[in-house]
N, CA, C and O atoms as a printed pandas DataFrame, in Angstrom:
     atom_number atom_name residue_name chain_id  residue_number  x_coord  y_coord  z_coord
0              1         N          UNK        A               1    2.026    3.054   -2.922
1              2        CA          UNK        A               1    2.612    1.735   -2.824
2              3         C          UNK        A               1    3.523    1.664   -1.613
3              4         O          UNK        A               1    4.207    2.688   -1.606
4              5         N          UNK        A               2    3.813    0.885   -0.595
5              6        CA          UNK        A               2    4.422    0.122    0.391
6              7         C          UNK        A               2    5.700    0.050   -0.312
7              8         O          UNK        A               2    5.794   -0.225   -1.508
8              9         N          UNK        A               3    6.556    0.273    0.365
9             10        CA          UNK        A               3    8.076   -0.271   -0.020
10            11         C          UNK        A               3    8.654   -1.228   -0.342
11            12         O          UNK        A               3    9.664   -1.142   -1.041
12            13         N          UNK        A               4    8.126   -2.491    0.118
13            14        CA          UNK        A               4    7.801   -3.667   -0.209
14            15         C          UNK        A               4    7.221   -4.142   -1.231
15            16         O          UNK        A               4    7.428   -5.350   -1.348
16            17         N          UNK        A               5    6.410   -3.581   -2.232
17            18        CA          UNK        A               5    5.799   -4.050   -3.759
18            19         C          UNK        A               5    7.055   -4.432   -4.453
19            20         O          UNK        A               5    8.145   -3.977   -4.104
20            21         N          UNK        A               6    6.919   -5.185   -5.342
21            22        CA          UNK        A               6    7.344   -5.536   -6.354
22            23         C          UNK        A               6    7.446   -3.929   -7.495
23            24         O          UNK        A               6    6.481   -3.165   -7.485
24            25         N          UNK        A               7    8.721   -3.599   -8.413
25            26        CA          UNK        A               7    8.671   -2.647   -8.814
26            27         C          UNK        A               7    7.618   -2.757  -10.510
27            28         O          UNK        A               7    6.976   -1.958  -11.193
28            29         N          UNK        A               8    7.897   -3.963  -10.560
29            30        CA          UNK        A               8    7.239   -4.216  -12.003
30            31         C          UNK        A               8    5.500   -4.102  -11.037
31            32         O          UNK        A               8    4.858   -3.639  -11.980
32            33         N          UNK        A               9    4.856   -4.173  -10.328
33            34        CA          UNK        A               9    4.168   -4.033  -10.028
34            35         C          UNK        A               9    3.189   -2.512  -10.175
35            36         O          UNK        A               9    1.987   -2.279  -10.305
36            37         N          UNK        A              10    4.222   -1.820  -10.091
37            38        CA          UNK        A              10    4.093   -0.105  -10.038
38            39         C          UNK        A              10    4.310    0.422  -11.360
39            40         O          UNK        A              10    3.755    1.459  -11.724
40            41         N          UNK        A              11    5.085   -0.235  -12.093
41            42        CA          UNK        A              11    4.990    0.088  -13.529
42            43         C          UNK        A              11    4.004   -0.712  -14.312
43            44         O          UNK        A              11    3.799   -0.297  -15.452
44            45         N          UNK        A              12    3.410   -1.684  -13.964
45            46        CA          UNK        A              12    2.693   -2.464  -14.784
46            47         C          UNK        A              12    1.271   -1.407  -14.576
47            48         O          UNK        A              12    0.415   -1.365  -15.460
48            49         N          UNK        A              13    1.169   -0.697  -13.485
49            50        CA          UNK        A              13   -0.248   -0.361  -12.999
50            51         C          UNK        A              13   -0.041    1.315  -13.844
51            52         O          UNK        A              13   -1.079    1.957  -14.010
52            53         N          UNK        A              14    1.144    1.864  -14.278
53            54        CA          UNK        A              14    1.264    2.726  -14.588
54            55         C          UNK        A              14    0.837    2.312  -15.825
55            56         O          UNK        A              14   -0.372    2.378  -16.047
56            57         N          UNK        A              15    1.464    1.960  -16.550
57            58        CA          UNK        A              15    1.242    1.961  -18.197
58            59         C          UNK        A              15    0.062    1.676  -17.966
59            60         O          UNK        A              15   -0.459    2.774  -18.160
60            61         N          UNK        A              16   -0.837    0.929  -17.662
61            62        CA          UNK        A              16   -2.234    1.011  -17.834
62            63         C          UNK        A              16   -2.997    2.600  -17.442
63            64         O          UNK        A              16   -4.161    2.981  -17.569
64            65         N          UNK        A              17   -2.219    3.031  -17.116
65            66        CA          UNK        A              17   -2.928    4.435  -16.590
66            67         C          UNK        A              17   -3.193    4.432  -15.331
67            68         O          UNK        A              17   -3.300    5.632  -15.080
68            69         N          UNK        A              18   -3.347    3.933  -14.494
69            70        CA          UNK        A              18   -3.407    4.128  -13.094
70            71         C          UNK        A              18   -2.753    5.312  -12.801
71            72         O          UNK        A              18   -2.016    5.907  -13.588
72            73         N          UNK        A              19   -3.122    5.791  -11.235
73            74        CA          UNK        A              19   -1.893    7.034  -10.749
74            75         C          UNK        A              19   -1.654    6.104   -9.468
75            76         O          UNK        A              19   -2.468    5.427   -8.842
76            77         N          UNK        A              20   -0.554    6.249   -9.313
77            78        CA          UNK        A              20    0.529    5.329   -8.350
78            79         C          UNK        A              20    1.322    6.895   -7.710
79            80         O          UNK        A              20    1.415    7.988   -8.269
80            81         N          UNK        A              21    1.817    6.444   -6.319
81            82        CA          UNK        A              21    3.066    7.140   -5.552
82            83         C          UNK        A              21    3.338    6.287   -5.089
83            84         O          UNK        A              21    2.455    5.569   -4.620
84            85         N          UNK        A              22    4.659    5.940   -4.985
85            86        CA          UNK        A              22    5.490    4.598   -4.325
86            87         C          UNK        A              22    5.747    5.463   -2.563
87            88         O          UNK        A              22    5.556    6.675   -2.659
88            89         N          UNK        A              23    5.998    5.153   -1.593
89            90        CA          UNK        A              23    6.353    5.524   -0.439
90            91         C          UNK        A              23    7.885    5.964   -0.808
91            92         O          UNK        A              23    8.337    6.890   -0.135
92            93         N          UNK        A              24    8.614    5.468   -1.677
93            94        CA          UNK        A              24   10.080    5.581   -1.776
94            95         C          UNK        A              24   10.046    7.366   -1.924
95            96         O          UNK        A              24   10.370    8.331   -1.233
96            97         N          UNK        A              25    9.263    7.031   -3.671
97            98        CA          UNK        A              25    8.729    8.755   -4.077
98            99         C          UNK        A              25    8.190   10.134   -3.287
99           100         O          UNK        A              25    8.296   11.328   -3.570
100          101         N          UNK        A              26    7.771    9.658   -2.535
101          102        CA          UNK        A              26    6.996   10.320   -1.508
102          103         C          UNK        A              26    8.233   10.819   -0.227
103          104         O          UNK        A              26    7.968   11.575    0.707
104          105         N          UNK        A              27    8.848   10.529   -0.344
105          106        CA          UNK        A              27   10.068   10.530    1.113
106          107         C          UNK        A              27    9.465    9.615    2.288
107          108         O          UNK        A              27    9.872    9.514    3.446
108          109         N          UNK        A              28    8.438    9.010    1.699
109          110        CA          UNK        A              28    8.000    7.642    2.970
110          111         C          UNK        A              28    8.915    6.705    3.793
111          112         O          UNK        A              28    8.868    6.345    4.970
112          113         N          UNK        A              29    9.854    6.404    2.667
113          114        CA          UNK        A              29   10.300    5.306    2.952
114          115         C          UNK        A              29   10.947    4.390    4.584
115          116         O          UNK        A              29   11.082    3.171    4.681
116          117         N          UNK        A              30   11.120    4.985    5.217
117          118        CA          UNK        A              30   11.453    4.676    6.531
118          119         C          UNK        A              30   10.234    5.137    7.334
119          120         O          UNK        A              30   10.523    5.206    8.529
120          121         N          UNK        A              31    9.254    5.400    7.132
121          122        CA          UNK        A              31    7.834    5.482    8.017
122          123         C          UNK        A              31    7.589    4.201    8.333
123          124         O          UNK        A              31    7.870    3.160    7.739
124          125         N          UNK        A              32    6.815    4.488    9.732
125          126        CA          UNK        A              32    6.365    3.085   10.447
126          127         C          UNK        A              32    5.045    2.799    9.629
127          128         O          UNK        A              32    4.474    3.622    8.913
128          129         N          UNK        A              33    4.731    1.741    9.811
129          130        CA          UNK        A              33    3.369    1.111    9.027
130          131         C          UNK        A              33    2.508    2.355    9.765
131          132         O          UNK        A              33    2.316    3.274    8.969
132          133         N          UNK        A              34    2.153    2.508   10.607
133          134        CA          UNK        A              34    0.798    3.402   11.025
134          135         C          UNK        A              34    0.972    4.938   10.294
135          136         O          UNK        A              34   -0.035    5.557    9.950
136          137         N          UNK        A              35    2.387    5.511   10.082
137          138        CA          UNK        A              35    2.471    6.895    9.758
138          139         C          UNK        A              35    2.261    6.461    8.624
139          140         O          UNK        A              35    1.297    7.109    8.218
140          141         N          UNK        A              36    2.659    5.557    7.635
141          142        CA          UNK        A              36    2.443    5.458    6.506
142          143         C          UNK        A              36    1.099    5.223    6.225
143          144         O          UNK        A              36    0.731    5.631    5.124
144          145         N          UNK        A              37    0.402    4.762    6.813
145          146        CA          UNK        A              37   -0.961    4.676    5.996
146          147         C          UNK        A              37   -1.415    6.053    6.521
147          148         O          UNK        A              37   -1.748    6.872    5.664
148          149         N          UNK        A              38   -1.484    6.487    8.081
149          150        CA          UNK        A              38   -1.869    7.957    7.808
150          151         C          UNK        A              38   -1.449    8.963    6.546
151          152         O          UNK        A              38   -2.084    9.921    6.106
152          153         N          UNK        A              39   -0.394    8.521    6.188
153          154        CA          UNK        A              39    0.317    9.342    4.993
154          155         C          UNK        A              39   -0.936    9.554    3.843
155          156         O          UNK        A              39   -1.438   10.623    3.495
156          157         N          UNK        A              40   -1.277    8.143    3.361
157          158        CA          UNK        A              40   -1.818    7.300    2.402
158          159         C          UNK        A              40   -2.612    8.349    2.272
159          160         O          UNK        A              40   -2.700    9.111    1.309
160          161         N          UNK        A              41   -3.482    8.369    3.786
161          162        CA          UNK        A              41   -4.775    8.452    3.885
162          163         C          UNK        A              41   -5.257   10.311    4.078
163          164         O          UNK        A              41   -6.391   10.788    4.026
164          165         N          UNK        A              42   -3.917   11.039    4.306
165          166        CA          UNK        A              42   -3.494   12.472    3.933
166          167         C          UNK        A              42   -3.831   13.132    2.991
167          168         O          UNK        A              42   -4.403   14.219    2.904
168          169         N          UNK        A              43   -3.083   11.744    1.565
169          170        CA          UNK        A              43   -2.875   11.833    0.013
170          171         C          UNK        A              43   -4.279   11.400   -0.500
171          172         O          UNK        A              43   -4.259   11.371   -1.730
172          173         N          UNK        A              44   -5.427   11.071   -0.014
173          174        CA          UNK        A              44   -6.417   10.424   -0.338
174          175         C          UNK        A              44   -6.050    9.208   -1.072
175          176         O          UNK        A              44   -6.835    8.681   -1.861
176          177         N          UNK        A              45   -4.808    8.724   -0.820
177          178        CA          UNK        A              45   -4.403    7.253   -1.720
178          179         C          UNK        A              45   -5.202    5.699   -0.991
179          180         O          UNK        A              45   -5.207    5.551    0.231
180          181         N          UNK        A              46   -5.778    4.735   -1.854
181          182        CA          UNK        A              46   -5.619    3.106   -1.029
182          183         C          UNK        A              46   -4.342    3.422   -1.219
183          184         O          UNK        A              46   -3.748    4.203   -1.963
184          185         N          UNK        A              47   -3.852    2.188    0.105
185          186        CA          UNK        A              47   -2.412    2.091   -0.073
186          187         C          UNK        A              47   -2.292    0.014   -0.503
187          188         O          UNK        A              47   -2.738   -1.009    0.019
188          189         N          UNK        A              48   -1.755    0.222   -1.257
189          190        CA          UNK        A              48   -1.289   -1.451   -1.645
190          191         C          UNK        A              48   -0.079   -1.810   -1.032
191          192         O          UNK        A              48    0.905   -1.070   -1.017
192          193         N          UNK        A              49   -0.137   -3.184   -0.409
193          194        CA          UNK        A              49    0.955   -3.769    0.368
194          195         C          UNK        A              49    1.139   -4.974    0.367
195          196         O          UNK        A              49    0.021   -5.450    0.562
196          197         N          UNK        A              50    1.759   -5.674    0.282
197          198        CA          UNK        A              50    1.922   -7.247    1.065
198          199         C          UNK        A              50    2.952   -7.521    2.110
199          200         O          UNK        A              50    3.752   -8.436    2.303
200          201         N          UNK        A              51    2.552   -6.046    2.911
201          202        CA          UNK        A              51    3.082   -6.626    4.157
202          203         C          UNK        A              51    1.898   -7.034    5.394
203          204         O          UNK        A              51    0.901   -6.337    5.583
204          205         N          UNK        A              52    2.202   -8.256    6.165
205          206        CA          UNK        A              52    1.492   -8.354    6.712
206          207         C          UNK        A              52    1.160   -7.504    7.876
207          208         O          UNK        A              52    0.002   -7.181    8.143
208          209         N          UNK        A              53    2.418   -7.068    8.713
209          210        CA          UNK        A              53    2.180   -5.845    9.727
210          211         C          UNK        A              53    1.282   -4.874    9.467
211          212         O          UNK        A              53    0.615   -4.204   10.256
212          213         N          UNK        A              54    1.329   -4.856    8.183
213          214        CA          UNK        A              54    0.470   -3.422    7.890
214          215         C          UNK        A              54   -0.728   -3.657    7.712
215          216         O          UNK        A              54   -1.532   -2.802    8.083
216          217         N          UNK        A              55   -1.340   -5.218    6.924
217          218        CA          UNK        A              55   -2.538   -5.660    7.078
218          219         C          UNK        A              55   -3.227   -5.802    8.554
219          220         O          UNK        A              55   -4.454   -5.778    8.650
220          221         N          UNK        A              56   -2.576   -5.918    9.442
221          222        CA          UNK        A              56   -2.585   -5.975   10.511
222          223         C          UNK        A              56   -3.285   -4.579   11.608
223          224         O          UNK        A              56   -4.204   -4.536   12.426
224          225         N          UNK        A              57   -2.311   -3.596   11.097
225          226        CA          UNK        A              57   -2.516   -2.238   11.341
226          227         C          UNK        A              57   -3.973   -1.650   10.773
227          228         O          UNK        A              57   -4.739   -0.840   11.294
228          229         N          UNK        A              58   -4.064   -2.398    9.454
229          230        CA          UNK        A              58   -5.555   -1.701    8.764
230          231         C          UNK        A              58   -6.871   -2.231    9.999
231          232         O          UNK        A              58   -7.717   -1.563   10.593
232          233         N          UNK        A              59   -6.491   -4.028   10.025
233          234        CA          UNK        A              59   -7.376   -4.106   10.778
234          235         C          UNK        A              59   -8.007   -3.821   11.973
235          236         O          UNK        A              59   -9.219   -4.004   12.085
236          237         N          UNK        A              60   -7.127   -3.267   13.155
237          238        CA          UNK        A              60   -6.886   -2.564   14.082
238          239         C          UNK        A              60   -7.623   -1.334   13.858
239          240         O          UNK        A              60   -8.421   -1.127   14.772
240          241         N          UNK        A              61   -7.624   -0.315   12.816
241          242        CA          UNK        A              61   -8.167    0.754   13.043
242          243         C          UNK        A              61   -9.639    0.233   12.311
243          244         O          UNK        A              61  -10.481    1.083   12.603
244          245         N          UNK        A              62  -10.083   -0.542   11.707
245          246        CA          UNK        A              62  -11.115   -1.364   11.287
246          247         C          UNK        A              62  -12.168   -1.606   12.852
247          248         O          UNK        A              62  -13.315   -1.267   13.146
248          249         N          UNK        A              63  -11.150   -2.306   13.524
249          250        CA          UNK        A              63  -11.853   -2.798   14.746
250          251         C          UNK        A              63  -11.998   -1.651   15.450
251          252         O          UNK        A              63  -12.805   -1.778   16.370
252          253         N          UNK        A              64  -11.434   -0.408   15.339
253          254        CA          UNK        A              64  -11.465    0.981   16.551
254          255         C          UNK        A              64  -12.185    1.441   15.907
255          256         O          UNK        A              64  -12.545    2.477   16.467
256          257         N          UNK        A              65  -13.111    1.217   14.188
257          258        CA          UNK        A              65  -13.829    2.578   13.685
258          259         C          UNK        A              65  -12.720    3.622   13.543
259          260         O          UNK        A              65  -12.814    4.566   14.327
260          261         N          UNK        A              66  -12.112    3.630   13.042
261          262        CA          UNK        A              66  -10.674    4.549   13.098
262          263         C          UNK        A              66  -10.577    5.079   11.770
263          264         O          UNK        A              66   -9.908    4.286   11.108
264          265         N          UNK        A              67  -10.946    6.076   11.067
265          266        CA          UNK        A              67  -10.871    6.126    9.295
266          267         C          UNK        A              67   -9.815    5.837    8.579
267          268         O          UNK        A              67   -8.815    5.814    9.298
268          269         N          UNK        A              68   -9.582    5.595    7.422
269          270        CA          UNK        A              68   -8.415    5.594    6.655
270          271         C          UNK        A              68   -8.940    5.541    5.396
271          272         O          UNK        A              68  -10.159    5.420    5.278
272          273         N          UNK        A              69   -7.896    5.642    3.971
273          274        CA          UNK        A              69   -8.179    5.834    2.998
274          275         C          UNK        A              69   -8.516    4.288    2.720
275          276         O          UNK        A              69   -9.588    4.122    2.138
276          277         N          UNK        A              70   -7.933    3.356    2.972
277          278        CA          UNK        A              70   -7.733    1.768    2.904
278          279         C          UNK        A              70   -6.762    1.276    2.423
279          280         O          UNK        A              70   -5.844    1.928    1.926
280          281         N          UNK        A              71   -6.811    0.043    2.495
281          282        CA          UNK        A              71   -5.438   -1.347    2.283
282          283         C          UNK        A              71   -6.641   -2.340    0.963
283          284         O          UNK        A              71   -7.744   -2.887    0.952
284          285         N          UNK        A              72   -5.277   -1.999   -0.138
285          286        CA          UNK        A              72   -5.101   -3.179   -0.753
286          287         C          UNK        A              72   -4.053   -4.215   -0.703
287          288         O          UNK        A              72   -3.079   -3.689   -1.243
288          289         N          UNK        A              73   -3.654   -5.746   -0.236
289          290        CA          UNK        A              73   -3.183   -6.557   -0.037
290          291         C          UNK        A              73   -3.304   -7.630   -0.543
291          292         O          UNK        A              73   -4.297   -8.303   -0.263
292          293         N          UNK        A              74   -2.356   -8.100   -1.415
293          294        CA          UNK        A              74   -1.796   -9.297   -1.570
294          295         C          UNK        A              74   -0.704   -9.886   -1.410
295          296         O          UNK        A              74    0.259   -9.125   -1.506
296          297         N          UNK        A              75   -0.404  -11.190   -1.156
297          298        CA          UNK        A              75    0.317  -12.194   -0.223
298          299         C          UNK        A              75    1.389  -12.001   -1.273
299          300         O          UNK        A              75    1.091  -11.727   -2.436
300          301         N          UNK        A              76    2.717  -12.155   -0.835
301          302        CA          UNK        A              76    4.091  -11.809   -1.935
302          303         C          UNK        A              76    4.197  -13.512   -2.426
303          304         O          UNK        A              76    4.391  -13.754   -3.617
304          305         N          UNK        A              77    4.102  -14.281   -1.747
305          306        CA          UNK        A              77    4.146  -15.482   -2.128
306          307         C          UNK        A              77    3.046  -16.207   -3.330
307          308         O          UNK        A              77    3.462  -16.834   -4.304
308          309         N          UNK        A              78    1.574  -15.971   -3.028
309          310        CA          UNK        A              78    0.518  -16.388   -3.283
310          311         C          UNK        A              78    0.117  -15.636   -4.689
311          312         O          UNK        A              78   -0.036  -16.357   -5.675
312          313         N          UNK        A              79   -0.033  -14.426   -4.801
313          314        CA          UNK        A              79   -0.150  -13.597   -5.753
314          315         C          UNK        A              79    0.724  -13.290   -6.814
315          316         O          UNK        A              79    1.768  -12.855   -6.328
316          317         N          UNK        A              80    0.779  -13.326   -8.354
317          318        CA          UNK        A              80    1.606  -13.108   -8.609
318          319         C          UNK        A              80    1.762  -11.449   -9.753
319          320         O          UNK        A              80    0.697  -10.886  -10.004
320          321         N          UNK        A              81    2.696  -11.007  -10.168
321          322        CA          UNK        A              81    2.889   -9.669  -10.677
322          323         C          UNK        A              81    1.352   -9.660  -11.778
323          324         O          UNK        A              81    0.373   -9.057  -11.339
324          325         N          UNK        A              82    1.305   -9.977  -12.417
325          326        CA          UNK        A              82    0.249  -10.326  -13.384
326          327         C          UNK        A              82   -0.936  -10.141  -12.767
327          328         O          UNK        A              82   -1.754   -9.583  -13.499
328          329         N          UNK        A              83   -1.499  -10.525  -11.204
329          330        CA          UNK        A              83   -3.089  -10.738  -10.716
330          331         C          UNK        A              83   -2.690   -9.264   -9.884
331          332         O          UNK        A              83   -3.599   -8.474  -10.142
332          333         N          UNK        A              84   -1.627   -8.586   -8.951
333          334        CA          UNK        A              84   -1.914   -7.771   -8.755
334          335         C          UNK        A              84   -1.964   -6.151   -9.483
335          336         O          UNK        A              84   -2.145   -5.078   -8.907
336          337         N          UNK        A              85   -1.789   -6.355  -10.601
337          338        CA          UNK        A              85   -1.916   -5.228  -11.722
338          339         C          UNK        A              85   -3.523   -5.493  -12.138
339          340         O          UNK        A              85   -4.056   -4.806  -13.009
C-alpha cells in the first residue's frame, strides 16, 4: 500500500484475508514514487495507490516496456472505502 491509502482501507482488505504491507511497515515511507514501486516490485507486491504521480510513473515504464509488479489505482475522491476493498 502507498502512504496515501486510506487506513480502513488496509484493514478492511486484511480481515478479508488478503496479505497487505503498507510502505509505512516496510520503512518505505519517504521513498520517491519510482523507488517505491521498484520496492513493490522487489516484494513481488501490486502496489495500490491513489496517487496520481505514481499512476503516472506506472505508465511511463508501461510506455518504456519497463517491468514491474503493477499499479492498482483508485481516485481518493471518486472511489469510496467500500469499492476499493
Amino acid at each position: 500500500m502507498d502512504v496515501n491509502v486510506r487506513r480502513a482501507v488496509t484493514d478492511g482488505l486484511r480481515l478479508r484475508g488478503a496479505k497487505v504491507l503498507t510502505a509505512q511497515e516496510d520503512g518505505a515511507r519517504e521513498l520517491a514514487d519510482d523507488a517505491l514501486l521498484d520496492r513493490a516490485t522487489e516484494l513481488g507486491y501490486v502496489l495500490f495507490t491513489q496517487d496520481d504521480d505514481l499512476l503516472r510513473e506506472a505508465a511511463q515504464r508501461q510506455e518504456r516496456g519497463a517491468a514491474f509488479a503493477g499499479v492498482i489505482y483508485a481516485h481518493q475522491l471518486k472511489v469510496t472505502v467500500g469499492l476499493c476493498i
